[in-house]
CHARMM internal coordinates of N, CA and C (Angstrom, degrees):
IC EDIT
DIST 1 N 1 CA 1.4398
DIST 1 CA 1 C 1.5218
ANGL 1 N 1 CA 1 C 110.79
DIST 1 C 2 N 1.3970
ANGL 1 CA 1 C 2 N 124.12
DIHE 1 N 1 CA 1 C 2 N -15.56
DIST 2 N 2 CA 1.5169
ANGL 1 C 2 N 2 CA 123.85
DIHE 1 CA 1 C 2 N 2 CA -168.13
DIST 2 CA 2 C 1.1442
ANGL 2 N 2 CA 2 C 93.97
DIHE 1 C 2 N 2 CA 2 C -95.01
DIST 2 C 3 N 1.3206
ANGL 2 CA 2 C 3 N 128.35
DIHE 2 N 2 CA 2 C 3 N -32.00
DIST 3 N 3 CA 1.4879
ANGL 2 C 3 N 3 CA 133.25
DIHE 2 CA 2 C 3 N 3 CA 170.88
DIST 3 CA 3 C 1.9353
ANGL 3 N 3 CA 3 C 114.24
DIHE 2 C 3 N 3 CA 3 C -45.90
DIST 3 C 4 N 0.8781
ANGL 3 CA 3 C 4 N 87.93
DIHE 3 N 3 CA 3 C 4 N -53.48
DIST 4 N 4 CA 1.9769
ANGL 3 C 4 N 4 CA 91.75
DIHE 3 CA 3 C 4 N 4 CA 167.63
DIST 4 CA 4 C 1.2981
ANGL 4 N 4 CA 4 C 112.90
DIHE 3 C 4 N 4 CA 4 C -95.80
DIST 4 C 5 N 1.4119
ANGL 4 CA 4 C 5 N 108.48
DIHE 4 N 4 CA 4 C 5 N 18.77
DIST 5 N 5 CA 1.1754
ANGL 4 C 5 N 5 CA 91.78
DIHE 4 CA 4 C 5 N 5 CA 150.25
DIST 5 CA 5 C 1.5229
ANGL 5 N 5 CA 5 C 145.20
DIHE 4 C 5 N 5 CA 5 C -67.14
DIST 5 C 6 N 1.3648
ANGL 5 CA 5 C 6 N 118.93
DIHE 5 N 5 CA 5 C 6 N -11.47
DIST 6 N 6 CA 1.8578
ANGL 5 C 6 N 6 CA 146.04
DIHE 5 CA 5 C 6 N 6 CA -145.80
DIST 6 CA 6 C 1.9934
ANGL 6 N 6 CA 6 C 70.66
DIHE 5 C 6 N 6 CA 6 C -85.36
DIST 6 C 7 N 0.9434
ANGL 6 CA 6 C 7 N 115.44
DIHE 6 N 6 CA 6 C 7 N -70.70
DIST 7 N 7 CA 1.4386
ANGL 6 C 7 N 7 CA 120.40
DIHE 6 CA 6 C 7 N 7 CA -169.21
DIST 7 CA 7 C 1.9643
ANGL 7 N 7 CA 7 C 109.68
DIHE 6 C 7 N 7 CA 7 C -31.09
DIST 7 C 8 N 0.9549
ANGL 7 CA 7 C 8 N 120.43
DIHE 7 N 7 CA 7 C 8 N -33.99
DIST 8 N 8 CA 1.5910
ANGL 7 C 8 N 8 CA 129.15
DIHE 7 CA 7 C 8 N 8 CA -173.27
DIST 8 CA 8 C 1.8078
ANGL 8 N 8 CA 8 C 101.55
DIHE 7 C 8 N 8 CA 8 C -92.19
DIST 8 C 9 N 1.8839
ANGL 8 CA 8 C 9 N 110.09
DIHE 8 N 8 CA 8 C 9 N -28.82
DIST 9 N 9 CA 1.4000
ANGL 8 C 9 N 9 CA 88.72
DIHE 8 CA 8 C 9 N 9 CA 175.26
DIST 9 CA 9 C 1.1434
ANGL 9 N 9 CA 9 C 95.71
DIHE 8 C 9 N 9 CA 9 C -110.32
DIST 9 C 10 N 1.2306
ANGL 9 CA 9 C 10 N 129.29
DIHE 9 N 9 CA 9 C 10 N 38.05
DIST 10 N 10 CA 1.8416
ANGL 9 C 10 N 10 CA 131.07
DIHE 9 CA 9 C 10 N 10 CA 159.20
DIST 10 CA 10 C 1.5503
ANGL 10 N 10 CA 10 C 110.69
DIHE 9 C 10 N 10 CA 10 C -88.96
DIST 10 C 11 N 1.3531
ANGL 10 CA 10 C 11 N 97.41
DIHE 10 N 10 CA 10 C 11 N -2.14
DIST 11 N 11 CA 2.0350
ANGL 10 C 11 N 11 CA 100.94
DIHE 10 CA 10 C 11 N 11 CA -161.52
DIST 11 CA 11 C 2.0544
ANGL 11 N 11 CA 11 C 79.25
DIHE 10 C 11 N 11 CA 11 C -115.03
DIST 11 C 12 N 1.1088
ANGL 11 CA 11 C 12 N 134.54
DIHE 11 N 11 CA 11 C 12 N 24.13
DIST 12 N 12 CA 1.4703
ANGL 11 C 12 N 12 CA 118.25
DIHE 11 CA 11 C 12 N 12 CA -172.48
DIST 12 CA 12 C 2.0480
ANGL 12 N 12 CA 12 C 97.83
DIHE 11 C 12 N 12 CA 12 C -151.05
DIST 12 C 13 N 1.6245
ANGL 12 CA 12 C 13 N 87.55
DIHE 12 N 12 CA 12 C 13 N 133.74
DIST 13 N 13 CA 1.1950
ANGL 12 C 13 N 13 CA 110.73
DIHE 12 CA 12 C 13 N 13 CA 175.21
DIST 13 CA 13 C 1.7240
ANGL 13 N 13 CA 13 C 125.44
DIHE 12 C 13 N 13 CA 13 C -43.27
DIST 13 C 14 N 1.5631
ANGL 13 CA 13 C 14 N 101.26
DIHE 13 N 13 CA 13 C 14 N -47.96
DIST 14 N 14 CA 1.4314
ANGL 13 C 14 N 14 CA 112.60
DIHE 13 CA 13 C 14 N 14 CA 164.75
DIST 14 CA 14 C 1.2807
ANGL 14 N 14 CA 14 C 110.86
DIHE 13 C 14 N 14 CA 14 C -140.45
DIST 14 C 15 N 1.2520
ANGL 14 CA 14 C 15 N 123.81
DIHE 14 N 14 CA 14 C 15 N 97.17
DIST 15 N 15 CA 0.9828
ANGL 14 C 15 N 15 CA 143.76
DIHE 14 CA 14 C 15 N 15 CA 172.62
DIST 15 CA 15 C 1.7716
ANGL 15 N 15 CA 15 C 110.41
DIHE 14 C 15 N 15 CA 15 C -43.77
DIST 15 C 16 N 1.0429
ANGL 15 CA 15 C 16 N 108.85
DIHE 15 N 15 CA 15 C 16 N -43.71
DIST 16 N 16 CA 1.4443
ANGL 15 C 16 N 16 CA 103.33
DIHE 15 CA 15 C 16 N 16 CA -177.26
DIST 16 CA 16 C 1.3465
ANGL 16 N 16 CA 16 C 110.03
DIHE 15 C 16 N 16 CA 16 C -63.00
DIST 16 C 17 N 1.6121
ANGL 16 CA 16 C 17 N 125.85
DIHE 16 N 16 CA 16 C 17 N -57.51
DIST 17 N 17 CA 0.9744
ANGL 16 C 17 N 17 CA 135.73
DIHE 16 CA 16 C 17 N 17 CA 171.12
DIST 17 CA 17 C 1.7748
ANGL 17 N 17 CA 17 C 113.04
DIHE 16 C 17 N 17 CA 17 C -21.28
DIST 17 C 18 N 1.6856
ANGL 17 CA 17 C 18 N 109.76
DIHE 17 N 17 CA 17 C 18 N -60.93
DIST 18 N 18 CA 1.4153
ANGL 17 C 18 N 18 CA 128.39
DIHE 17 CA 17 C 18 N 18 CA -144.00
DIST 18 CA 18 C 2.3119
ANGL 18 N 18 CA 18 C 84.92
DIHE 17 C 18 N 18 CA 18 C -81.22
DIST 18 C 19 N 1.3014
ANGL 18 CA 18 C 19 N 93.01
DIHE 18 N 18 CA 18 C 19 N -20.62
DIST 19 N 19 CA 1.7388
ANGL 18 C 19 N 19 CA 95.20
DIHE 18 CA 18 C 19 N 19 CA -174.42
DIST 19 CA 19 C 0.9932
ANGL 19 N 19 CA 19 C 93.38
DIHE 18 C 19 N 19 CA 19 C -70.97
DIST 19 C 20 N 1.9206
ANGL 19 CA 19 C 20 N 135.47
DIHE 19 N 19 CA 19 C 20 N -55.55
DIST 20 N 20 CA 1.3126
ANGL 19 C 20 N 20 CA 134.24
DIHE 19 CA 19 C 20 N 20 CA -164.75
DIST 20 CA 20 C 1.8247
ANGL 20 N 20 CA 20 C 114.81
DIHE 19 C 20 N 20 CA 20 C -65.28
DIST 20 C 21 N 1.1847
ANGL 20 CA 20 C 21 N 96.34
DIHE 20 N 20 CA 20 C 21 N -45.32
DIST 21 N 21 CA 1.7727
ANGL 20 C 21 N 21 CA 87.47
DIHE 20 CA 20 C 21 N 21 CA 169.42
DIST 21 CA 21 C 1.1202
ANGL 21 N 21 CA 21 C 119.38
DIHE 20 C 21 N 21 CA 21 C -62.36
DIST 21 C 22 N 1.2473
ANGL 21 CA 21 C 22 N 122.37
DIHE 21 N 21 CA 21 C 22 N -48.66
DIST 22 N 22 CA 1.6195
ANGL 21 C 22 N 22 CA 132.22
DIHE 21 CA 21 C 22 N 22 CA -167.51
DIST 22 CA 22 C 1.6163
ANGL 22 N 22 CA 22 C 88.06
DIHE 21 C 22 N 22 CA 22 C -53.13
DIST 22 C 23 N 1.5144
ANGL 22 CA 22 C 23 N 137.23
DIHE 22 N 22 CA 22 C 23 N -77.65
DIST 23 N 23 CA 1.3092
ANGL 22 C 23 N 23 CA 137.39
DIHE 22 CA 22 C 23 N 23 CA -162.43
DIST 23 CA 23 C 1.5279
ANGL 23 N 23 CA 23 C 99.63
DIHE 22 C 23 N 23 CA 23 C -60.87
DIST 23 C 24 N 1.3259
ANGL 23 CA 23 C 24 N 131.06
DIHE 23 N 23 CA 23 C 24 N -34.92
DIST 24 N 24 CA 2.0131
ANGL 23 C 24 N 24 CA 94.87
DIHE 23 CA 23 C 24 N 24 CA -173.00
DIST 24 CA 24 C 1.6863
ANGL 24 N 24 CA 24 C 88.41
DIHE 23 C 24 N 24 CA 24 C -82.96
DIST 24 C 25 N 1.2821
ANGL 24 CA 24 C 25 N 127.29
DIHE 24 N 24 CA 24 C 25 N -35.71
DIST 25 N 25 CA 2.1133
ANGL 24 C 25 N 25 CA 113.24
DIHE 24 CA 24 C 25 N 25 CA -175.27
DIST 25 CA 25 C 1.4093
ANGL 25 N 25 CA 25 C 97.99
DIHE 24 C 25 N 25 CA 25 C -49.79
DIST 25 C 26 N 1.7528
ANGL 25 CA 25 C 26 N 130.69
DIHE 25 N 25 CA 25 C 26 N -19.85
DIST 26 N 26 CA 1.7399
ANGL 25 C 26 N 26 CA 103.24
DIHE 25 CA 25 C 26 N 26 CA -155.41
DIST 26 CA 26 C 1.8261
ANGL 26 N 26 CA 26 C 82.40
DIHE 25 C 26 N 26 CA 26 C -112.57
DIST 26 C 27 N 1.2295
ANGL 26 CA 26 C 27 N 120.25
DIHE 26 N 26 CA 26 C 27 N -11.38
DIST 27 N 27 CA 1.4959
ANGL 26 C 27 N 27 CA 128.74
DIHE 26 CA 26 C 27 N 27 CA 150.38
DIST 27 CA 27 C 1.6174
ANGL 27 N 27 CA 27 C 124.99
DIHE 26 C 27 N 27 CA 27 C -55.81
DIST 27 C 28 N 1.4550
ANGL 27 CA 27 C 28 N 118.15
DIHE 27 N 27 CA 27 C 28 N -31.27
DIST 28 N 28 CA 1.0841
ANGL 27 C 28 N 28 CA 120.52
DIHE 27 CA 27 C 28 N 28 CA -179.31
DIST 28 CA 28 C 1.6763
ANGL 28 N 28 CA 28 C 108.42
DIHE 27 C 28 N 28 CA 28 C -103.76
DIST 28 C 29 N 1.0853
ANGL 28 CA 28 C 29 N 119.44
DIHE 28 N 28 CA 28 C 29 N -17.08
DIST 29 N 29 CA 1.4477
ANGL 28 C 29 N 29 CA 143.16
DIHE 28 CA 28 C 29 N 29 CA 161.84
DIST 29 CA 29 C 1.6110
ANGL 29 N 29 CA 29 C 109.67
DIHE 28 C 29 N 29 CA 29 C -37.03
DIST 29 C 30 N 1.6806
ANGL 29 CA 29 C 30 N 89.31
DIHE 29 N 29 CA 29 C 30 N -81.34
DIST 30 N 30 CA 1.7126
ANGL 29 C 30 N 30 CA 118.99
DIHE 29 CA 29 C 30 N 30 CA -157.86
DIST 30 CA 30 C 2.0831
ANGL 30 N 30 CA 30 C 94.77
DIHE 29 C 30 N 30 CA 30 C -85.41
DIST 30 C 31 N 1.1602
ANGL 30 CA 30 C 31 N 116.83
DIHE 30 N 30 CA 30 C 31 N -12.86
DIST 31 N 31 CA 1.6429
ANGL 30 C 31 N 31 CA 111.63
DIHE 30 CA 30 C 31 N 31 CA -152.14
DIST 31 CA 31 C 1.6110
ANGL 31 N 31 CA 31 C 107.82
DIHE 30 C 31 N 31 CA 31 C 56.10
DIST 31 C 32 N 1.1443
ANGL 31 CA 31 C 32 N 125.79
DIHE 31 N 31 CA 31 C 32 N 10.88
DIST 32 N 32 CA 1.8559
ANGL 31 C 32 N 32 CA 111.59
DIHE 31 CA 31 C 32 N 32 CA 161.80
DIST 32 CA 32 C 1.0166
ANGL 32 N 32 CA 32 C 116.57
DIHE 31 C 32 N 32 CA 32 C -114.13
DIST 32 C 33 N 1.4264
ANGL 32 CA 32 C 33 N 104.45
DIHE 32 N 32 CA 32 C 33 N 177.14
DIST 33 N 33 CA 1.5033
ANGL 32 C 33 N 33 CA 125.39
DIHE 32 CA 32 C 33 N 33 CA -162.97
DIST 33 CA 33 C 1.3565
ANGL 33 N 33 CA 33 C 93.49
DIHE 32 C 33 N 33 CA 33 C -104.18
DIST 33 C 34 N 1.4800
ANGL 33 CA 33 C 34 N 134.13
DIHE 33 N 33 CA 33 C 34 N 143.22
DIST 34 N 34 CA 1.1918
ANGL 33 C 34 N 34 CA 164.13
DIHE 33 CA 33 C 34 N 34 CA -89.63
DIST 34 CA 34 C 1.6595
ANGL 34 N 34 CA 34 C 128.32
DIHE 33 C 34 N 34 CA 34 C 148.09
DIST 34 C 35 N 1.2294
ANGL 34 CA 34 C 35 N 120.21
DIHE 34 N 34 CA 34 C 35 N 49.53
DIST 35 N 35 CA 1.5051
ANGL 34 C 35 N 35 CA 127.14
DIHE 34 CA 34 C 35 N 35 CA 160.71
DIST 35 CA 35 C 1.3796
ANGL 35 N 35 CA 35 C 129.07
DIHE 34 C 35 N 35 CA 35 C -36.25
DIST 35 C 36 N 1.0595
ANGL 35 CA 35 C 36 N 122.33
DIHE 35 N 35 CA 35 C 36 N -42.51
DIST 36 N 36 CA 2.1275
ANGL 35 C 36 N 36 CA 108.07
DIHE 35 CA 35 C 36 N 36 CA 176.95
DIST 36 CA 36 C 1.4749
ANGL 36 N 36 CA 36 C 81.26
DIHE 35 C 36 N 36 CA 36 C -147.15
DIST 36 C 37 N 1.7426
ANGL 36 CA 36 C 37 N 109.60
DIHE 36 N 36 CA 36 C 37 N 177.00
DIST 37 N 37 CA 0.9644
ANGL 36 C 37 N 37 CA 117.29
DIHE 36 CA 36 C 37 N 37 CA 172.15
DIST 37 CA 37 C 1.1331
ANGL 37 N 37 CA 37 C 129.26
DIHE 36 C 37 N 37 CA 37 C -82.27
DIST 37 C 38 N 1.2340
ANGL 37 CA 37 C 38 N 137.28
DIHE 37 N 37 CA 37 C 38 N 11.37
DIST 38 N 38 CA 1.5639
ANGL 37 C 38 N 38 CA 156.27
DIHE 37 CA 37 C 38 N 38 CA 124.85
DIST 38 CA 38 C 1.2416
ANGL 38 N 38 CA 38 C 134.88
DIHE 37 C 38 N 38 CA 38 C -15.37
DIST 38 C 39 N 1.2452
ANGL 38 CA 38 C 39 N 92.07
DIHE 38 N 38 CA 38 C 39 N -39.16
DIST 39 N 39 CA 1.7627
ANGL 38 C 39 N 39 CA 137.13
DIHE 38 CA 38 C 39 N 39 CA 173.58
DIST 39 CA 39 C 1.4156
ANGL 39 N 39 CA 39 C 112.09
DIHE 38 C 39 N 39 CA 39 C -71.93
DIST 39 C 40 N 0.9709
ANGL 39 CA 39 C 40 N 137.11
DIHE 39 N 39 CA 39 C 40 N -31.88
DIST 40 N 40 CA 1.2244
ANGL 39 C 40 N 40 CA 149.16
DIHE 39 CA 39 C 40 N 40 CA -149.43
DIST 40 CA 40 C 1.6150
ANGL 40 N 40 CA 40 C 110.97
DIHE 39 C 40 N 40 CA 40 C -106.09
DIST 40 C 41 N 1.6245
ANGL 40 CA 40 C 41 N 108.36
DIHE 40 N 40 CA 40 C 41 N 122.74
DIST 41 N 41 CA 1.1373
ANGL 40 C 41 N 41 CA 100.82
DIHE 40 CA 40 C 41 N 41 CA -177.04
DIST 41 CA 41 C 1.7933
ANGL 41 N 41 CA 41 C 133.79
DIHE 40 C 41 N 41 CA 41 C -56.54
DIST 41 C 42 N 1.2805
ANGL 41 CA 41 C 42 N 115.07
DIHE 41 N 41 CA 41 C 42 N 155.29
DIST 42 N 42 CA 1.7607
ANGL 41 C 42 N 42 CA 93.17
DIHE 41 CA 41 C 42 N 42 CA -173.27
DIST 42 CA 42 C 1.8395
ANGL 42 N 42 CA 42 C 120.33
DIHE 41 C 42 N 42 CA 42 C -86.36
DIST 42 C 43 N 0.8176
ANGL 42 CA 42 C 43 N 107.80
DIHE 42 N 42 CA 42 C 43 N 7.13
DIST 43 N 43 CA 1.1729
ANGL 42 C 43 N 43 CA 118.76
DIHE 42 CA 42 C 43 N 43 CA 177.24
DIST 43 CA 43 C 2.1642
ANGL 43 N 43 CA 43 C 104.51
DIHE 42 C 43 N 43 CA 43 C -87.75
DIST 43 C 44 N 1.2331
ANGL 43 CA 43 C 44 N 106.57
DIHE 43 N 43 CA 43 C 44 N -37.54
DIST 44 N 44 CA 1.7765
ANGL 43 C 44 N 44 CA 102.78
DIHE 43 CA 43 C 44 N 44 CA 171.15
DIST 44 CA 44 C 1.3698
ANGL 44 N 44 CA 44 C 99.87
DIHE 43 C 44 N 44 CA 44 C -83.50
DIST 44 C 45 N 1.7436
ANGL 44 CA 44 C 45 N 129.74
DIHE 44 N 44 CA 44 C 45 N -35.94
DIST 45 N 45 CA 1.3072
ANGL 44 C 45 N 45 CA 117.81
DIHE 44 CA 44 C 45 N 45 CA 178.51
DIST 45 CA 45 C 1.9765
ANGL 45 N 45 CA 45 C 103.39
DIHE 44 C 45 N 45 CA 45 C -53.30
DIST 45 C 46 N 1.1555
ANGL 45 CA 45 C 46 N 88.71
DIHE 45 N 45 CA 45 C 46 N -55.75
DIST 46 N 46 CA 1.7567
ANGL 45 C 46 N 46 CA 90.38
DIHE 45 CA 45 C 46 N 46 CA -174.18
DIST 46 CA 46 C 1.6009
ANGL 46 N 46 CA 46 C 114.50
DIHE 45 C 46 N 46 CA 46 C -45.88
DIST 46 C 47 N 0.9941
ANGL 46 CA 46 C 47 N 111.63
DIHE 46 N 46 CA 46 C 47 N -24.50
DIST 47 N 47 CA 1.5243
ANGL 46 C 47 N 47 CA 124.18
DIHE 46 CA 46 C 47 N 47 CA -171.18
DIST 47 CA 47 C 2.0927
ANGL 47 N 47 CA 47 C 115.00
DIHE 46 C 47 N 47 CA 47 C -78.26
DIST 47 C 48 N 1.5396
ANGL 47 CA 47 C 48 N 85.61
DIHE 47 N 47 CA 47 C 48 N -29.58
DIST 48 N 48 CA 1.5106
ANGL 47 C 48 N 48 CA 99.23
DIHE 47 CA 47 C 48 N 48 CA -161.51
DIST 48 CA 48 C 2.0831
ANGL 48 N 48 CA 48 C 85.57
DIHE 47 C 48 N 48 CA 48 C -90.87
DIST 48 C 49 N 0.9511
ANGL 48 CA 48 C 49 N 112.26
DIHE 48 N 48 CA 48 C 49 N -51.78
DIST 49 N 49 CA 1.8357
ANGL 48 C 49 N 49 CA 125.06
DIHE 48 CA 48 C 49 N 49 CA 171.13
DIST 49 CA 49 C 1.8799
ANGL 49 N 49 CA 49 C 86.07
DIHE 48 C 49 N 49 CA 49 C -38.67
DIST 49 C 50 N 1.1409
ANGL 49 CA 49 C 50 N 113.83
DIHE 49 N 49 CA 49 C 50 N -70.44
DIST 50 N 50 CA 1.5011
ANGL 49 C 50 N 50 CA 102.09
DIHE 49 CA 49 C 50 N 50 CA -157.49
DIST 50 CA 50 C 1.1371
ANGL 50 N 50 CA 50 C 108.89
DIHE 49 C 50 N 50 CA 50 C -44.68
DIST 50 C 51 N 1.5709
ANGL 50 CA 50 C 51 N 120.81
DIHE 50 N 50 CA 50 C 51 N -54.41
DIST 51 N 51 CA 1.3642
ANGL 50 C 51 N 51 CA 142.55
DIHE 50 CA 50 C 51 N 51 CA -167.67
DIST 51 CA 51 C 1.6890
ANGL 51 N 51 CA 51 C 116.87
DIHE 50 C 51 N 51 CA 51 C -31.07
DIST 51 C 52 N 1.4264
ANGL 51 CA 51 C 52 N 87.18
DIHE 51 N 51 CA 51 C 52 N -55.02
DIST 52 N 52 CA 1.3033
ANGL 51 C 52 N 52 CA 123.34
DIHE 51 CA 51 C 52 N 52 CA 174.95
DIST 52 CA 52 C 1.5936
ANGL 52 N 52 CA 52 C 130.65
DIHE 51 C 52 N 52 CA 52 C -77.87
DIST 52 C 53 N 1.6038
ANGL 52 CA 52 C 53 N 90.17
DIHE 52 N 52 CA 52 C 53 N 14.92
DIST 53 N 53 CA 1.6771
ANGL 52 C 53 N 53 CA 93.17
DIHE 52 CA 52 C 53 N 53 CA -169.72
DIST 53 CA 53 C 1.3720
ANGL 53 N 53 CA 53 C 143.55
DIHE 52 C 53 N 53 CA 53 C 70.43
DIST 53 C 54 N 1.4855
ANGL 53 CA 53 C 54 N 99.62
DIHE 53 N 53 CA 53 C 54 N 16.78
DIST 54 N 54 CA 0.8777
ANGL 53 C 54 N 54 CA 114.43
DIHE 53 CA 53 C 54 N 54 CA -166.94
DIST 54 CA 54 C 1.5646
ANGL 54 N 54 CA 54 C 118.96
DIHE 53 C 54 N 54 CA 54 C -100.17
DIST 54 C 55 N 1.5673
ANGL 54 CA 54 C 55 N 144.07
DIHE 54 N 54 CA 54 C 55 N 146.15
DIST 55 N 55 CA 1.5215
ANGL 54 C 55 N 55 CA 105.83
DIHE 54 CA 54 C 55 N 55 CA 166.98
DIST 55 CA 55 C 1.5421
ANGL 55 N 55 CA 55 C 99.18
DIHE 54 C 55 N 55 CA 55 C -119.50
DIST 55 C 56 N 1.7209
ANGL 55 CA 55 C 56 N 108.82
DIHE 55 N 55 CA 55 C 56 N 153.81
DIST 56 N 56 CA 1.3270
ANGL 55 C 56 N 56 CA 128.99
DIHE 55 CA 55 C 56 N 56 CA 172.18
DIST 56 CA 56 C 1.6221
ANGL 56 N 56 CA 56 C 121.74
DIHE 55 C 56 N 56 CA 56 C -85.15
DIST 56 C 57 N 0.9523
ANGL 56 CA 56 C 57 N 142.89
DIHE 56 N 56 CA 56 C 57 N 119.01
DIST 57 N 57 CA 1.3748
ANGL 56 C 57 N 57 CA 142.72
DIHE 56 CA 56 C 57 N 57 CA 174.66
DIST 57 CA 57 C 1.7621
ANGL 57 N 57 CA 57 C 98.24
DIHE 56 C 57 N 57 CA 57 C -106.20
DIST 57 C 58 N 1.0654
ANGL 57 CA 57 C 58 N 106.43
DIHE 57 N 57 CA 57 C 58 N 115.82
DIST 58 N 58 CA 1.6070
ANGL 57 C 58 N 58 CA 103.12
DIHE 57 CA 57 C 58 N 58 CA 174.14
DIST 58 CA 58 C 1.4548
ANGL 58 N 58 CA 58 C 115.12
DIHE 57 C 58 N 58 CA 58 C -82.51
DIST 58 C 59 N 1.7460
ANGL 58 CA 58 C 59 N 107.83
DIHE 58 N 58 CA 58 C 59 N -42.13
DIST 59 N 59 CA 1.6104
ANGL 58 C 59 N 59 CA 127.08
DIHE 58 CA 58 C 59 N 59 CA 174.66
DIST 59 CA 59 C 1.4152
ANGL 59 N 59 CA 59 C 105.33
DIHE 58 C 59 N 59 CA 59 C -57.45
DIST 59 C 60 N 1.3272
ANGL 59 CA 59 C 60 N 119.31
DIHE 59 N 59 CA 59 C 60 N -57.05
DIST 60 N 60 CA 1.6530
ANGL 59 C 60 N 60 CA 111.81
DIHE 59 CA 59 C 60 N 60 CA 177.05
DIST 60 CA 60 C 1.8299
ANGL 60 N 60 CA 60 C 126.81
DIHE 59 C 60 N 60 CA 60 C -66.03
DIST 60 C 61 N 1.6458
ANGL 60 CA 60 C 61 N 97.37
DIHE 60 N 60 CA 60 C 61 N -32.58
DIST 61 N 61 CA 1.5761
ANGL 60 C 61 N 61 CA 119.10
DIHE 60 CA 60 C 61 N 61 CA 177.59
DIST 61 CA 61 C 1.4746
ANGL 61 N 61 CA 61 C 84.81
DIHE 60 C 61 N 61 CA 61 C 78.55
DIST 61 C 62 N 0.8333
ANGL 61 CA 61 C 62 N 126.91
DIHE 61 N 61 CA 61 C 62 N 91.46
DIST 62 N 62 CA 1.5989
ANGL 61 C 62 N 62 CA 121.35
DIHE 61 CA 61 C 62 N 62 CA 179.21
DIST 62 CA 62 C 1.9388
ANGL 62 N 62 CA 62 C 100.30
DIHE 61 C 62 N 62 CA 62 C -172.93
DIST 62 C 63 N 0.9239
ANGL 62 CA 62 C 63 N 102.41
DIHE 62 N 62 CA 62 C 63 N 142.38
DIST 63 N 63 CA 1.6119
ANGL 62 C 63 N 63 CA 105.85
DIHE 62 CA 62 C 63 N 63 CA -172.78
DIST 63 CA 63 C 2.2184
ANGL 63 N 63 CA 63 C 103.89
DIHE 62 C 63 N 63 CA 63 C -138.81
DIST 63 C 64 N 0.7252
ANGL 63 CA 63 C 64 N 88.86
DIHE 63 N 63 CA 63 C 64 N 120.82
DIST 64 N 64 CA 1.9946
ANGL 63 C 64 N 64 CA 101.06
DIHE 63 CA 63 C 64 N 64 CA -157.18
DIST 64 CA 64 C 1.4058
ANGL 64 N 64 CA 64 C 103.40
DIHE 63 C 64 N 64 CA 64 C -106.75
DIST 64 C 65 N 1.1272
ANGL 64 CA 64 C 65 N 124.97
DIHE 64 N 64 CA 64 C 65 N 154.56
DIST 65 N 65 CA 1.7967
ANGL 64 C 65 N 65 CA 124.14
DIHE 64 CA 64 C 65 N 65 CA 162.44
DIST 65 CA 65 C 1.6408
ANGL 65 N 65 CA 65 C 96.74
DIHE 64 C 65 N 65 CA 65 C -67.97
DIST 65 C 66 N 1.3440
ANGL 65 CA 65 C 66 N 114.97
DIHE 65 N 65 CA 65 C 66 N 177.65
DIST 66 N 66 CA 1.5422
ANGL 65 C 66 N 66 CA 107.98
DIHE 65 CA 65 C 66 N 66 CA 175.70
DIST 66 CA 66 C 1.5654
ANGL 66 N 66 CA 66 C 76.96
DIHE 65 C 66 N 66 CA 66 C -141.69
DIST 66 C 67 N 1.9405
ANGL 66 CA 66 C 67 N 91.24
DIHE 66 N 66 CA 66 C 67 N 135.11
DIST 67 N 67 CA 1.5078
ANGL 66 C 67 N 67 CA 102.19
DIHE 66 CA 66 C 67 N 67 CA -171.76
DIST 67 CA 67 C 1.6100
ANGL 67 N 67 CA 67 C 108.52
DIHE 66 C 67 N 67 CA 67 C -93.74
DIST 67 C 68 N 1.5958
ANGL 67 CA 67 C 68 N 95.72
DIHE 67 N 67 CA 67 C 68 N 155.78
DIST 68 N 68 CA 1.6905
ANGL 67 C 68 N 68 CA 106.07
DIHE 67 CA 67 C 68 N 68 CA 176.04
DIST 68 CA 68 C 1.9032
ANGL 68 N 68 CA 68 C 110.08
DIHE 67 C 68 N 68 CA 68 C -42.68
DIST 68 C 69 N 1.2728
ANGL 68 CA 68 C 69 N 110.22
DIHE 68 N 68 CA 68 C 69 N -24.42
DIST 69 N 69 CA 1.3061
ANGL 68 C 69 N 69 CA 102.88
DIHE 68 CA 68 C 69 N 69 CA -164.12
DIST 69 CA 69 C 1.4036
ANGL 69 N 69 CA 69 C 99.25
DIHE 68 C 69 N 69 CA 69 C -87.69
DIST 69 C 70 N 1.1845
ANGL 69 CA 69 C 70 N 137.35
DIHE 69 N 69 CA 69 C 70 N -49.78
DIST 70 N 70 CA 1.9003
ANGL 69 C 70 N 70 CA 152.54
DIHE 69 CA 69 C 70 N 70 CA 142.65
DIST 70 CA 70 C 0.9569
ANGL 70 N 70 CA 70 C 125.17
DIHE 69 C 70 N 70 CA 70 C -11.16
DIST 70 C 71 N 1.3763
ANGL 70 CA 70 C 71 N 122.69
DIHE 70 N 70 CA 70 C 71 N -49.09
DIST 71 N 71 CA 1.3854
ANGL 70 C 71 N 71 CA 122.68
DIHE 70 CA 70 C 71 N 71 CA -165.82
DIST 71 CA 71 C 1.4744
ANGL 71 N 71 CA 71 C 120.50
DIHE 70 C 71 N 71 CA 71 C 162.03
END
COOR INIT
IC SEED 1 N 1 CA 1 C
IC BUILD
């Protein structure tokens, strides 16, 4: 799932920036420490994909745009 991740910081101005918040919010979340988004459990990755329009299939492992007509 961190692997598609590039797709969520393809939709952001500075990506680096949007990496550093995302890890101390899922730091202030979980109380742990959290180095890349790799790190990160998949259940908040899945959360941040939705956010973003995105949908998660855990059974397929597959993570999709979700179309205007869908949802």
């Amino acid at each position: 799932m961190s692997v598609a991740f590039g797709a969520v910081l393809g939709q952001k101005d500075d990506p680096d920036d949007f990496v550093k918040r995302l890890l101390g919010a899922a730091e202030s979340k979980y109380e742990s420490k959290f180095k890349s988004v790799e790190d990160l459990p998949e259940e908040y990755l899945s959360r941040v994909f939705e956010h973003h329009g995105w949908e998660v299939s855990v059974k397929d492992q597959e993570v999709r745009k979700v179309s205007e007509d869908n949802g």
